[in-house]
N, C-alpha and C positions, 0 to 999 in steps of 0.2 A: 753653577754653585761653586764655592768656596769653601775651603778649610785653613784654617789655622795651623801652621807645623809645630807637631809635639815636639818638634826638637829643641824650641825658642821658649823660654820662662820669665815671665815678665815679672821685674824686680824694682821696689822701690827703693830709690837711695838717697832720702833727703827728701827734700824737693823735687828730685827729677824721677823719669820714669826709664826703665831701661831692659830691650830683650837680650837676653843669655844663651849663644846656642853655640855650636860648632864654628870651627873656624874653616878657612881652608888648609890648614896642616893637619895633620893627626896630633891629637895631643892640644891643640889651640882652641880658644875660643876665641868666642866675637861677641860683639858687644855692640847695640845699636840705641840711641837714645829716641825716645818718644816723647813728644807735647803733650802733653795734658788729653786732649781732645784724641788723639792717638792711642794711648793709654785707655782709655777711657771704651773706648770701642772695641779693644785687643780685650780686654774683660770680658765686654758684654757677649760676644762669640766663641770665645779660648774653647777651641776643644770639638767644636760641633758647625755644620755648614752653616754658611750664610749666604747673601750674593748683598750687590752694591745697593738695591734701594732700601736693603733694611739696615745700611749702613748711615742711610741717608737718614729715615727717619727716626734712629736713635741718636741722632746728630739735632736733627728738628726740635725731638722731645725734650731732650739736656739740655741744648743753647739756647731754642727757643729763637729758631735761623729761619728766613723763608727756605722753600722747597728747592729751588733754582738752585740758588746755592750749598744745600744739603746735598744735592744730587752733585754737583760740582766738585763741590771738597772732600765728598764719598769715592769719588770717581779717581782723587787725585792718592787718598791714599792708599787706593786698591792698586794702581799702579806703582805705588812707591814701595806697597808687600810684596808686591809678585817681582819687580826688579829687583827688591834684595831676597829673593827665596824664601819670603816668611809666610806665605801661602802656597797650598799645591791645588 
């Protein structure tokens, strides 16, 4: 299982979607931009565990994806949180 880091606030600005958290300096922040479909999942979990296939099937249900791929693009962006520290 998965969590989401309270440290990251997901912010909309415009059109795009974007986490706000800590930086590597004291005093810094960061800033990481999210796609739609990024965004969109960093919601539906914010705050409480999850793991990768019910990443997948709120991916299935919204886009209306086969499973294959649900699971696939689930899988890419649990690797893309955990490389940038946005899950513990």
């Amino acid at each position: 299982m998965m969590k989401t880091s309270a440290s990251f606030r997901l912010y909309s600005l415009g059109p795009d979607n974007a986490l706000i958290g800590p930086g590597p300096e004291r005093g810094q922040r960061r800033m990481l931009k999210l796609n739609a479909s990024a965004a969109f999942l960093w919601k539906a979990v914010e705050g409480r565990e999850f793991d990768e296939g019910e990443l997948a099937r709120l991916l299935e249900s919204e886009y209306g994806i086969d499973p294959g791929s649900a699971r696939h693009d689930a899988g890419q962006i649990c690797d893309a949180w955990r490389n940038a520290g946005l899950i513990e």
